[in-house]
Every structure is written in structure tokens, then in C-alpha cells.
Backbone as a printed PyTorch tensor [residue, N CA C, xyz], in Angstrom:
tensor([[[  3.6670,  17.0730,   8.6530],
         [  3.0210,  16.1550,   9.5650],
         [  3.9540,  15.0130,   9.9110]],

        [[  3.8090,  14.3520,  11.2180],
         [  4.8600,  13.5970,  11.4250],
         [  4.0910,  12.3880,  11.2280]],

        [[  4.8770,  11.1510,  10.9340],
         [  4.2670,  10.0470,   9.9920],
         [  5.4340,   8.7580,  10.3510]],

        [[  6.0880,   9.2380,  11.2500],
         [  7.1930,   8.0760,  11.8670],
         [  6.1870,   7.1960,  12.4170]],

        [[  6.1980,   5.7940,  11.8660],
         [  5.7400,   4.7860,  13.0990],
         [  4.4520,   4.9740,  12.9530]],

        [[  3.3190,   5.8930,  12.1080],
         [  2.0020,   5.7000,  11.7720],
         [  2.0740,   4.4040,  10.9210]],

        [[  0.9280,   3.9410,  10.4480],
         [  0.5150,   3.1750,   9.4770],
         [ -0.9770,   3.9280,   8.8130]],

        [[ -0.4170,   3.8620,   7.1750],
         [ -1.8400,   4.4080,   6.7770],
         [ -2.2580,   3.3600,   5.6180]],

        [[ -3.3100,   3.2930,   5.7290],
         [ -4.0770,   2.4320,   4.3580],
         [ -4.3350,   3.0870,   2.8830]],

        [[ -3.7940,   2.5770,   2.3590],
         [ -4.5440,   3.6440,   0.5960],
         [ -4.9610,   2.2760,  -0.2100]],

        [[ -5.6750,   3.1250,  -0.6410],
         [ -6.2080,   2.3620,  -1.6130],
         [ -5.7040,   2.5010,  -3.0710]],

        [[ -5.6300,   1.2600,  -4.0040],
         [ -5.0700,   2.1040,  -5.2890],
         [ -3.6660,   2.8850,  -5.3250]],

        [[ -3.1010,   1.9920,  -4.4930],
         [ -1.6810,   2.0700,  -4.0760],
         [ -0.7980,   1.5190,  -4.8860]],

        [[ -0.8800,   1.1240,  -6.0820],
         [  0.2070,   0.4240,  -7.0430],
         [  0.5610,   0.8230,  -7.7850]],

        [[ -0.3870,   1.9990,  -8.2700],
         [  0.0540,   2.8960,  -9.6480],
         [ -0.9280,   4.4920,  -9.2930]],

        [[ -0.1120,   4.9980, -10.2040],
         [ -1.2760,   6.9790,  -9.8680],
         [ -0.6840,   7.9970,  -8.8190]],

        [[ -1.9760,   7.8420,  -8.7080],
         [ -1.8380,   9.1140,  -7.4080],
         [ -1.8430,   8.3080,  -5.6750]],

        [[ -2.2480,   7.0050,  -6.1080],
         [ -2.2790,   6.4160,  -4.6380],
         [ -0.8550,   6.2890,  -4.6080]],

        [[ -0.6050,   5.1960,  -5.3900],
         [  1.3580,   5.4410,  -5.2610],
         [  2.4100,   6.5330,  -4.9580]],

        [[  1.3090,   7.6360,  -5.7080],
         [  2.5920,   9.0330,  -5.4190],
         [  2.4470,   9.1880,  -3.5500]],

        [[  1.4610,   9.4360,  -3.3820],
         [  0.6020,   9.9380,  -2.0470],
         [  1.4050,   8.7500,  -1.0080]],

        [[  1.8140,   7.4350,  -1.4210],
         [  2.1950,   6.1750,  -0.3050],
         [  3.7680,   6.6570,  -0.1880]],

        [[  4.1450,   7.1830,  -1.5870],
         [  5.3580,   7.3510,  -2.0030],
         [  5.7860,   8.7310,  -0.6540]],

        [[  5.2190,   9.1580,  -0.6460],
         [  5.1990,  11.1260,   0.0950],
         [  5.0620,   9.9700,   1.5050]],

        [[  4.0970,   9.9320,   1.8650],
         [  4.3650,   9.4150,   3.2830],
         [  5.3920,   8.2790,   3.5440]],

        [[  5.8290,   7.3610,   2.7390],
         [  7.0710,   6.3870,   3.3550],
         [  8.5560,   7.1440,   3.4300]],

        [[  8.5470,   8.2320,   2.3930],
         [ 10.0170,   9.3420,   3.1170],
         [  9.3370,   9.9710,   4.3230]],

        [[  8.1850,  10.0130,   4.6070],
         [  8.1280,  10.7710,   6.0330],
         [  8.0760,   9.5180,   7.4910]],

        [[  8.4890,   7.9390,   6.5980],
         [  8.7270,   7.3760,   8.0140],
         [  7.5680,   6.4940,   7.9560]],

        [[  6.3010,   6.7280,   7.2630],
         [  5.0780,   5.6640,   7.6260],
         [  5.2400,   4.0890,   7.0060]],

        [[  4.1760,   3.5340,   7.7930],
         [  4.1880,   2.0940,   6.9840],
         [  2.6460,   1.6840,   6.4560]],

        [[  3.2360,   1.8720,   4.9940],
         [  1.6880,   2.1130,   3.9640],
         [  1.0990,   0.4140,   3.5710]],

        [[  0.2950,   0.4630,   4.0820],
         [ -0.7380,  -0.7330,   3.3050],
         [ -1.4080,  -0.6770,   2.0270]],

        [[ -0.7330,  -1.4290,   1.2070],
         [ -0.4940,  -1.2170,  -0.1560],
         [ -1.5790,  -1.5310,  -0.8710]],

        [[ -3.3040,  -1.5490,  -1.1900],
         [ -4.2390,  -2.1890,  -1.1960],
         [ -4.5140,  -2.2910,  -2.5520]],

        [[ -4.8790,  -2.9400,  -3.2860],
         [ -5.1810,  -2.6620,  -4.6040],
         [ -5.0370,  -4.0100,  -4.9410]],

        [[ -5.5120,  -4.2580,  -6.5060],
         [ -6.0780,  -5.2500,  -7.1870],
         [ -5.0230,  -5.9720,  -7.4990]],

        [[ -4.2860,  -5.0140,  -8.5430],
         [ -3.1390,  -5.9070,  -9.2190],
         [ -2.2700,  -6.2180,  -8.5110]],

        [[ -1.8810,  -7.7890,  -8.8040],
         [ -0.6890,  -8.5160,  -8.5330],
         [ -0.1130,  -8.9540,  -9.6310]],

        [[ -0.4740,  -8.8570, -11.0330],
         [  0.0750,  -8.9040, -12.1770],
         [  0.4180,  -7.7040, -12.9250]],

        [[  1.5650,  -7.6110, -13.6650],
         [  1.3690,  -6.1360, -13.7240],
         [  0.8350,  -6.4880, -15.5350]],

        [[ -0.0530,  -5.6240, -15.3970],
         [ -0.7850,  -4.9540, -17.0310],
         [  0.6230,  -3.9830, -17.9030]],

        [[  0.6240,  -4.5280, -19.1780],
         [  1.5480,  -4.0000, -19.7530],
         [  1.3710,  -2.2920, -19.9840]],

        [[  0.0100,  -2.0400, -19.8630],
         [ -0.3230,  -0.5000, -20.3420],
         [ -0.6310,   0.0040, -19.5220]],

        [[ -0.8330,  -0.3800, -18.2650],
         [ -0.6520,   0.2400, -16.8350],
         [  0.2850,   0.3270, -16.1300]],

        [[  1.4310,  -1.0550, -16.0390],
         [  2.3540,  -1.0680, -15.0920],
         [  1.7700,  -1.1200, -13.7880]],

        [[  2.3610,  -1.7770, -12.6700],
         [  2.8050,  -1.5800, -11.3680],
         [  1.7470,  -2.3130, -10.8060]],

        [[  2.1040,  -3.0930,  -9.6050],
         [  1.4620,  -4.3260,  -8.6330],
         [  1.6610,  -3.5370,  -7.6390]],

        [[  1.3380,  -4.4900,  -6.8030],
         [  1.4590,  -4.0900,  -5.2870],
         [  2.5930,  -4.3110,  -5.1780]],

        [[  2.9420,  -5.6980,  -5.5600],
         [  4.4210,  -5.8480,  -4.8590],
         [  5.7270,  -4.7580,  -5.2900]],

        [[  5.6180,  -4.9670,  -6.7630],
         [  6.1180,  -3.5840,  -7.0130],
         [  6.3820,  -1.8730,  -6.5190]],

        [[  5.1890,  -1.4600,  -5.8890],
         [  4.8410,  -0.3590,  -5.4850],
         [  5.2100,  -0.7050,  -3.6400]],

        [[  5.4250,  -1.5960,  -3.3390],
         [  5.4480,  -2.2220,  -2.1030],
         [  7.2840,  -1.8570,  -1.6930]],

        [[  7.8600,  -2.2810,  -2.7080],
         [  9.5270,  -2.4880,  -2.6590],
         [  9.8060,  -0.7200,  -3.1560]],

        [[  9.2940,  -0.0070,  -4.0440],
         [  9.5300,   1.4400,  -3.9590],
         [  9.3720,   1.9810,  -3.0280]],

        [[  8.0950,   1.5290,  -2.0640],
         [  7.9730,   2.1340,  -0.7330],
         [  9.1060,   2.1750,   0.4150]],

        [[  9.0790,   1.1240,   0.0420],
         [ 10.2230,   0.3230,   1.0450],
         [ 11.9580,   0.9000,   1.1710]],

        [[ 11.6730,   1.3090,  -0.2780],
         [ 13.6020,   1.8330,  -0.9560],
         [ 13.2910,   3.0070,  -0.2630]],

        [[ 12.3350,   3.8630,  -0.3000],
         [ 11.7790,   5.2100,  -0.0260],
         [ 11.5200,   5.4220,   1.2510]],

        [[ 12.1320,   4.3700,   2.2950],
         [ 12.0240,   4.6150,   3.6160],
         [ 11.3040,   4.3190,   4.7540]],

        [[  9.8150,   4.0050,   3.7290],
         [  8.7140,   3.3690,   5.0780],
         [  8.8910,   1.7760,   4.7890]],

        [[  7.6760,   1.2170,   5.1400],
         [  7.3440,  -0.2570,   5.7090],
         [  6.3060,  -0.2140,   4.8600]],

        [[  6.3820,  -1.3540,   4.4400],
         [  5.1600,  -1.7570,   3.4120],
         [  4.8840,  -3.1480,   3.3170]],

        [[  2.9930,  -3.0930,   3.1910],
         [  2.8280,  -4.1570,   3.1970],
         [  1.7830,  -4.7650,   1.8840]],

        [[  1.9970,  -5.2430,   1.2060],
         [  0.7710,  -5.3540,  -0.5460],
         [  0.0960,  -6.6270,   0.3820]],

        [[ -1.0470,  -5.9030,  -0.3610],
         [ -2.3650,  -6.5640,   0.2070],
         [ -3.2270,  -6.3000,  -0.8590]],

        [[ -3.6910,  -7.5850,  -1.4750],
         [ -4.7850,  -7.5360,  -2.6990],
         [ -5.8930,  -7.2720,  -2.2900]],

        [[ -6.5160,  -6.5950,  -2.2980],
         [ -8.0330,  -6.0670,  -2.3830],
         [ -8.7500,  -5.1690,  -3.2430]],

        [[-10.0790,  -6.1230,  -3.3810],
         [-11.0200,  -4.9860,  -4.3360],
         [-11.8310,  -4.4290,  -3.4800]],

        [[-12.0620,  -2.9570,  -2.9170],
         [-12.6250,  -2.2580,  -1.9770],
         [-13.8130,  -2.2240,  -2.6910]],

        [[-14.4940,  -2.5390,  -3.5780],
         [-16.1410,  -3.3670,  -3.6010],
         [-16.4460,  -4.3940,  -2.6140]],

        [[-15.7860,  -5.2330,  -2.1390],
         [-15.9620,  -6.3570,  -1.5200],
         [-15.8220,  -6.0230,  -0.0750]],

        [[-16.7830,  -6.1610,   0.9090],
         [-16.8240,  -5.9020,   2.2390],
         [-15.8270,  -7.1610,   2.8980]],

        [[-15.7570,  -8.1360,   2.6170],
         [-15.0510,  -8.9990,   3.1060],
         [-13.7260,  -8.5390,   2.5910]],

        [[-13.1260,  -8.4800,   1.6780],
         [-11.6360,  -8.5030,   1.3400],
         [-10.7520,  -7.0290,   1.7680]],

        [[-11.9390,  -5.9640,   2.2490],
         [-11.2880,  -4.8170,   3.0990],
         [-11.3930,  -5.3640,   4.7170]],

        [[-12.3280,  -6.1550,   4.8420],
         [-11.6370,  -6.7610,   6.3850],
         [-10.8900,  -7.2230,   6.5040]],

        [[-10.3540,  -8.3420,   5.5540],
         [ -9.1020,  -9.1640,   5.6780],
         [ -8.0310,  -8.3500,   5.5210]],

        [[ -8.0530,  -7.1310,   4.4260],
         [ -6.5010,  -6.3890,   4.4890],
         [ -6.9310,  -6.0720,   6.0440]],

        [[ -7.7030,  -4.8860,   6.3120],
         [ -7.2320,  -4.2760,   7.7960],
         [ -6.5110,  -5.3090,   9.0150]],

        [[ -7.3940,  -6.5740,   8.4010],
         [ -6.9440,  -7.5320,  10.0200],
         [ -5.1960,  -7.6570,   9.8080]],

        [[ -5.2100,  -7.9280,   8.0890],
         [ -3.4610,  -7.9550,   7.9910],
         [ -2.6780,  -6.9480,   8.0990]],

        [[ -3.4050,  -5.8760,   8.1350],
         [ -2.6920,  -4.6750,   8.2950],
         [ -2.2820,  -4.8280,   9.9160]],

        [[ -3.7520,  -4.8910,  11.1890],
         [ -3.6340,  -4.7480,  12.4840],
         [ -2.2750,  -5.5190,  12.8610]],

        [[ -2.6460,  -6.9760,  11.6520],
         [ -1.3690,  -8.0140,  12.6190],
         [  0.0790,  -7.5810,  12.4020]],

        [[ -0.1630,  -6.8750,  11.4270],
         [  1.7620,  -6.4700,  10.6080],
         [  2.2970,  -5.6220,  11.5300]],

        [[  1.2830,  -4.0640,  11.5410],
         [  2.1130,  -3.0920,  12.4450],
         [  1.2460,  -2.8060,  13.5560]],

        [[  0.3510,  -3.3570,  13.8760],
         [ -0.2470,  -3.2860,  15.0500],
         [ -1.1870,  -2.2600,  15.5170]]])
């Protein structure tokens, strides 16, 4: 699938399977919105956004960390609006 110049949202993008999955689309060119909780990293989890943000980034796409808990109806509007304003 071609993924140049898309932008996709994940959720749970800092560590797992969201990371692997952001990881697969930024070598294909996309720019992943990095959504997830942590901005600190947990010693027995590892990995932030910002973290997972700059792997993306080495890995070819555009990335943007954006804290959100997707419980909260307000704080998934504010990523998307930051998402709309970043890549449009």
C-alpha cells in the first residue's frame, strides 16, 4: 500500500504493537500521530511518545507525539486538531 504523504493516527503508539504497526508505515513514507499516554517512560515498560516519535522519524516518516488518553472525548479532539494543523 502506498503511504507516501498519508498521515495515520494510532493509538498506543509508544510501545507494542502500535509502535511496531507506526514503525511499518513510517518506512513506507507516512506521517504517524503518535497518541498515547506516556510522556515519562516507566522503567518496566519503556518508551514515550517522544521516544517512539524520533524512531519513527530515523525510520523515514514524520512524526508527531501527542499525549492522549482515548477515554477522554476532549483530548482525542485536541490530538486530531494537532494532527489537522501539522500535516494537514
Amino acid at each position: 500500500m502506498p503511504f507516501q504523504n498519508k498521515t495515520v493516527f494510532i493509538t498506543g503508539a509508544s510501545r507494542g504493537i502500535g509502535k511496531s504497526i507506526a514503525l511499518r508505515l513510517a518506512k513506507a513514507g507516512a506521517n504517524v500521530v503518535v497518541a498515547a499516554k506516556s510522556t515519562t517512560e516507566n522503567p518496566k515498560l519503556g518508551g514515550t511518545i517522544f521516544s517512539a516519535a524520533k524512531e519513527i522519524e530515523e525510520a523515514g516518516g514524520k512524526a508527531l507525539p501527542v499525549q492522549c488518553d482515548i477515554r477522554d472525548e476532549l483530548q482525542i479532539q485536541i490530538a486530531v486538531d494537532k494532527a489537522v494543523e501539522t500535516f494537514g
